[in-house]
C-alpha positions in Angstrom: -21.1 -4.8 -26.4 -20.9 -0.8 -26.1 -18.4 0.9 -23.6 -21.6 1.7 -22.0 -22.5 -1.6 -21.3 -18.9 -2.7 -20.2 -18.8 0.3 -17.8 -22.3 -1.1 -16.2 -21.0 -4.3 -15.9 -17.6 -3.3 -14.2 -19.7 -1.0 -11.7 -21.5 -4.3 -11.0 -17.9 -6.0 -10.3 -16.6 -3.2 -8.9 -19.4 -3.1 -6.3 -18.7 -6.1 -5.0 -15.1 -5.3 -4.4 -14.7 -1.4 -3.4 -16.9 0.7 -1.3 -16.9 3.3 -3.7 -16.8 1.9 -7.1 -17.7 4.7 -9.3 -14.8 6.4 -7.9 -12.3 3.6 -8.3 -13.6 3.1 -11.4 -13.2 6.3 -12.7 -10.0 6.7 -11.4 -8.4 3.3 -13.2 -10.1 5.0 -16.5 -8.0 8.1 -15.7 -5.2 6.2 -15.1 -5.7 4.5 -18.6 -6.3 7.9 -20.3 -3.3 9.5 -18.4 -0.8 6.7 -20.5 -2.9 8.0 -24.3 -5.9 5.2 -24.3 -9.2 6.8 -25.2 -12.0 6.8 -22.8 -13.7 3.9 -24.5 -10.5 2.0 -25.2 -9.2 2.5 -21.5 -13.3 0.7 -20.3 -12.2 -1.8 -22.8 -8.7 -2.6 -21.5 -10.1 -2.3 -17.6 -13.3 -4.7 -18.6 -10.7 -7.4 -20.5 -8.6 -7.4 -17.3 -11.7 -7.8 -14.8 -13.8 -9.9 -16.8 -13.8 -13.5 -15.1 -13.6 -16.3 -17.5 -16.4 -19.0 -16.9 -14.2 -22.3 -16.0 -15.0 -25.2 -18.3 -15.7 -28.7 -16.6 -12.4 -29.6 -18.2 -9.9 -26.9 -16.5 -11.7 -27.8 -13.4 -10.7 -31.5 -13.3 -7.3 -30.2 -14.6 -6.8 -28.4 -11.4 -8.6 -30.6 -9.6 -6.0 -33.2 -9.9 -3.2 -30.7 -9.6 -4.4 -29.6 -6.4 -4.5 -33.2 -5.3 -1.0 -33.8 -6.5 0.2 -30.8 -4.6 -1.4 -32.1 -1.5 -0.3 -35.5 -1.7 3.4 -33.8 -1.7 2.6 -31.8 1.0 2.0 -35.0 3.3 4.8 -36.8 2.3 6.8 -33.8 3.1 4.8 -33.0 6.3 4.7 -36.6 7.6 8.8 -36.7 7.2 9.0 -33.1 9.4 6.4 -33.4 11.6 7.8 -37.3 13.0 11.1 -35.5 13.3 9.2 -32.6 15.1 7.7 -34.7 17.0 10.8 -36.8 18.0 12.0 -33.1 19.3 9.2 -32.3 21.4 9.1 -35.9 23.3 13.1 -35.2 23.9 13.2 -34.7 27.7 16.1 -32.9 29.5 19.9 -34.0 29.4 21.5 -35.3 32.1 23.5 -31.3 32.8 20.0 -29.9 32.6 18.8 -31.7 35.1 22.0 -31.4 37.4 21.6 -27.4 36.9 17.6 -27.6 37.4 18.5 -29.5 41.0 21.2 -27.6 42.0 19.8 -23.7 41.3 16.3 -22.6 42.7 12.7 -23.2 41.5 13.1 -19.8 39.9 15.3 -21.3 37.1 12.2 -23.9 36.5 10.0 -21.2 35.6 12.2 -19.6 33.8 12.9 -22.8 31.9 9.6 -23.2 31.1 9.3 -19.7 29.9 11.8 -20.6 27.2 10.8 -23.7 26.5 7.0 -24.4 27.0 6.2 -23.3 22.9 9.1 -25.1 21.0 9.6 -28.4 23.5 6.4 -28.7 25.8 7.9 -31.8 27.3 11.4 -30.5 28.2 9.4 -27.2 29.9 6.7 -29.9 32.0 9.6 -31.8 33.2 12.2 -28.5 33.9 8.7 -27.7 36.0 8.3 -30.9 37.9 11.8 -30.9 39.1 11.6 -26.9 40.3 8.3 -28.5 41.7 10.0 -31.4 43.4 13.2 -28.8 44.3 10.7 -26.5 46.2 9.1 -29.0 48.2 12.5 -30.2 49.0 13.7 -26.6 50.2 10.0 -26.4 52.3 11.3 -29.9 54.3 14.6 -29.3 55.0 13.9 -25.6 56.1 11.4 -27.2 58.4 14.0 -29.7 59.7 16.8 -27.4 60.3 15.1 -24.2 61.5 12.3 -25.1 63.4 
């Protein structure tokens, strides 16, 4: 093939990359003349490094399987994090925890949950139902002392 015919070809790839691809094109060529190529040799050089090798039935099957491999590790790996991740997320709230959630106002729940609601969703419900519980608590004996 002639440079010219390499240069169509890389508009055509070019095109489907860049908005401008004359432009880009020509600039990459500059580039390539800029470090002593010739114009032809530096279409050359820019058409060997953007021409896309038609994949053979062979090295598809090839990667194929190494794809599967690399997926079948990444199960065995996720299955081991994610039951410890999920042993996390079920934890509920220590015994001091739940002494301090009683003991301070339903503002502490909240803020609780805040912290907690994206890394232990469990630990923030519960830290909700006790400033929940605490509250309603607070309502009766307000009513039973003061009115």
């Amino acid at each position: 093939m002639s440079s010219k015919d390499f240069y169509k070809e890389l508009l055509e790839i070019y095109a489907s990359e860049y908005r401008n691809p004359k432009v880009v094109l020509e600039h990459h060529i500059d580039e390539l003349i800029n470090q002593g190529k010739t114009r032809e040799e530096a279409i050359a050089t820019i058409y060997e490094r953007e021409k896309r090798p038609e994949d053979t039935q062979e090295s598809l099957a090839r990667r194929v399987k190494q794809l599967e491999s690399e997926l079948d590790e990444l199960k065995t790996s996720g299955s081991e994090a994610g039951s410890d991740a999920v042993s996390e997320s079920r934890e509920g709230l220590s015994i001091a925890e739940t002494v301090l959630m009683c003991l301070t106002s339903p503002v502490s729940a909240i803020i609780a949950w805040l912290i907690w609601h994206e890394d232990e969703p469990y630990k923030a419900d519960q830290a909700v139902g006790i400033g929940v519980l605490m509250f309603v608590l607070e309502i009766i004996a307000f009513w039973f002392l003061f009115l």
